[in-house]
N, C-alpha and C positions, 0 to 999 in steps of 0.2 A: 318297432320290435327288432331286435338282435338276435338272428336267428343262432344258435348251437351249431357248430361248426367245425372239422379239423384241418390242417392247412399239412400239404406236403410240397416241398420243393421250394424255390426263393427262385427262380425263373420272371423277366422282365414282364412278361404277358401270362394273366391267371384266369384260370377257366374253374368257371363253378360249375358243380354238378349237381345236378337237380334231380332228384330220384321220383318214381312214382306212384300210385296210392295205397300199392301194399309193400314199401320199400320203407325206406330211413336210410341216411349218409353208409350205413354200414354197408349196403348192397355195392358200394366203390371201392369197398377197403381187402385186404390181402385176408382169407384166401379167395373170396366169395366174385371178384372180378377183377381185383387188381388195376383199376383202372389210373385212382391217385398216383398209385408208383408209378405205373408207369409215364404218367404224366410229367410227374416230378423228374423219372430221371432221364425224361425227354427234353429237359431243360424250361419246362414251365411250373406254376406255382398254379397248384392244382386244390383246391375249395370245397370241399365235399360236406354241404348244410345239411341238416335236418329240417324241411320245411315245417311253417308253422303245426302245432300239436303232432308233432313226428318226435321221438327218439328225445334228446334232451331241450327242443323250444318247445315252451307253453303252446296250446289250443286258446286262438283269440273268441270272442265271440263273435259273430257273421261271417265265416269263414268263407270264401272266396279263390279263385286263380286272380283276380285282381288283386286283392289284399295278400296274398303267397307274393305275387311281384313286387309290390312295394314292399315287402319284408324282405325279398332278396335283395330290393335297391337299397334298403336302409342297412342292412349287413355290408355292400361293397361298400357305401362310404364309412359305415363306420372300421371299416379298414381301412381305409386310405386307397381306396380305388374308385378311382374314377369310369372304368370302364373294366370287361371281363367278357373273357368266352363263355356264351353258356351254351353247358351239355343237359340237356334233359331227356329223361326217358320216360314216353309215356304221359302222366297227370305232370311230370316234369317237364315234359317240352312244352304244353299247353303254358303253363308261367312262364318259360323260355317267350314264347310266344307275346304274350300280355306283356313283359317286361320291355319285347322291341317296342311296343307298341305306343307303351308308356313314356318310357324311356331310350329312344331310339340312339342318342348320344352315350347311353351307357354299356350299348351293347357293341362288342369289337366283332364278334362272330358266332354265327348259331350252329348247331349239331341237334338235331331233332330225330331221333331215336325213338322208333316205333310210338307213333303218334300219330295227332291228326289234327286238323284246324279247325274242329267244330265237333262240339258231341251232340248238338241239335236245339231244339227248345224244352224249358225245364217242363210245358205241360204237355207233351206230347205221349202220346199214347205206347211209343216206343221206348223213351226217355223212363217214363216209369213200369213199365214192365219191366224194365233192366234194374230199377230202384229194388222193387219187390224181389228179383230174382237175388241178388247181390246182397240184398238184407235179411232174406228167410229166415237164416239160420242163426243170425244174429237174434232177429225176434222171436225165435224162440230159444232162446236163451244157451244157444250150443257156445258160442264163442268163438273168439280170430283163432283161436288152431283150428276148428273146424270147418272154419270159411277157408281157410289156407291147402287145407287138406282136401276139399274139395275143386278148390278155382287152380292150384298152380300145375295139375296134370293136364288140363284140356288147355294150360296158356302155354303150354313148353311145344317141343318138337317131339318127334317119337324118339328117337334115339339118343336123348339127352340123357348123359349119368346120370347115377342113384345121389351123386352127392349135392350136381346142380340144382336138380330138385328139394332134395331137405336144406338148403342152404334158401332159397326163394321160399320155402315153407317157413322157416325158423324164422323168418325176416319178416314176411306177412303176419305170422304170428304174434309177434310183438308189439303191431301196431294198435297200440290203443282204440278199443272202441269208438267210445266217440268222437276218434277220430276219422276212423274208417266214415262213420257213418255221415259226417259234417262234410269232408272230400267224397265221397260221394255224389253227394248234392251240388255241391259244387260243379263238380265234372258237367253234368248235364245242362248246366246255364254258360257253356261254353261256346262263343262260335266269334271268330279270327277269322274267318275264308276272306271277306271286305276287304282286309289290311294286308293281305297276304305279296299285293303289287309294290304297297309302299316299303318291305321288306329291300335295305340296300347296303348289307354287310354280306360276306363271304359264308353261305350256308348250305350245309351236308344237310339233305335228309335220309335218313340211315334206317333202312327196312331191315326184315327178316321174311326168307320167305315161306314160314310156316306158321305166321302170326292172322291169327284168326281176327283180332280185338284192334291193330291199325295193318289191314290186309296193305302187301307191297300197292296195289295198285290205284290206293286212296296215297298213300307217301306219294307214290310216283306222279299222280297229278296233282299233289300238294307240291313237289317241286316245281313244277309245270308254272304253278303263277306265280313264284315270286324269282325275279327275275337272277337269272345266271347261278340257279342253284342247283347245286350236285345231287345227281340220285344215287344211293348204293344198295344191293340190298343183299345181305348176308345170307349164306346156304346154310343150311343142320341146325337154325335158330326158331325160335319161336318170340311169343310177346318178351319172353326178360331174355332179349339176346346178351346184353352185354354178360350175365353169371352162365347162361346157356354155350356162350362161344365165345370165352372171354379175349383166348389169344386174337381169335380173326377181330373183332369187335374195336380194341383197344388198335388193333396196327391200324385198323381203316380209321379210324379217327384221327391218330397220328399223322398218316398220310396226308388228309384233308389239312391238317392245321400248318401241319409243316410248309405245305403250297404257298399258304396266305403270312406266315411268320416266322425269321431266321429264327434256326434251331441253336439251342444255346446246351447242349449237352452237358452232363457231369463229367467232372476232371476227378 
């Protein structure tokens, strides 16, 4: 599968961005984060996909973070890359994650953004109380503005604008039900903590610290094991830092990349 995709920048080194389960490519694009440009006109060739059943790629059947990876890897080659930055945020660094794993040779450098290396086992008693809580209102029949409208104010910070908020509302919105509910499922059969040693590319993992859903101090000992990776963790942010505090967000990843790869700026 070839996932939907918009490319900004022609920069020698390209970072995809990987968005999360109530996201689609658009949560990177100008006004909502801004993170593409400014990648682009940081001198890198910046990838911002629609993972599978998100925004314009099809919903496969058996949907997966395994099968989201191999769809990320079959989108870099069929662009002619062999390798890519990936940025994920969230259900996006999880496939970030699965894709080193997979694919270790494909991956130049990770940025893991409010995340975690494991959401537990899919039968556990905690895994589906989150299923049930997260699906209510779906099953009874209210709908993703509804789900949106009630998840994106206890996932933000307090002081976050009126507009970062309906900007993460209109975005979760949009997400196809059954898409939601297939990543969902997903999420909870997730667990990376094992591989996290084998982990040997240059990797930011990038907190916020009024994220309740990857608290800074699971990031922080998620950097902890894989070896020589950077902890940062953003102030006045919550889980969708990057639309919450876009400027701080986009410079700390900058910073990070810039370290590991000569800047190639716009003339």
């Amino acid at each position: 599968m070839t996932l939907a995709h918009e490319r900004q920048g022609d920069g020698p080194v390209a970072v995809a961005l990987l968005h999360g389960v109530g996201g689609s490519r658009r949560i990177w694009s100008d006004p909502v984060s801004g993170t593409a440009r400014a990648l682009a006109q940081a001198g890198f060739t910046a990838l911002a996909l629609d993972l599978p059943g998100y925004g314009d790629s099809p919903l496969p059947a058996g949907l997966s973070i395994a099968s989201m990876a191999q769809a990320v890897a079959d989108t870099l080659s069929a662009l002619g890359l062999q390798q890519a930055v990936l940025l994920g945020h969230s259900m996006g660094g999880m496939v970030a994650q699965e894709l080193a794993a997979q694919h270790p040779d494909r991956v130049a450098a990770l940025v893991l953004a409010c995340t975690s290396p494991a959401f537990g086992k899919p039968g556990g008693d905690w895994q589906q109380a989150f299923l049930r809580d997260r699906l209510a209102l779906l099953d009874a029949g209210q709908g993703m503005a509804a789900v949106a409208e009630r998840l994106v104010p206890a996932m933000v910070a307090p002081e976050v604008p009126e507009a970062a908020r309906e900007a993460a509302r209109g975005i979760m919105s949009a997400v196809p039900e059954a898409t939601y509910r297939a990543a969902l499922h997903a999420l909870v059969c997730f667990d990376r903590r094992a591989g996290l040693p084998a982990i040997r590319v240059p990797t930011l993992c990038l907190a916020a610290a009024h994220d309740r859903t990857a608290p800074p101090d699971v990031m922080q000992r998620m950097a902890g094991h894989i070896p020589g990776a950077q902890y940062e963790c953003l102030q006045g942010a919550g889980h969708i830092a990057n639309v919450e505090q876009p400027d701080a967000f986009n410079a700390t990843v900058l910073a990070f990349l810039r370290q590991h790869f000569p800047p190639h700026p716009r003339i």
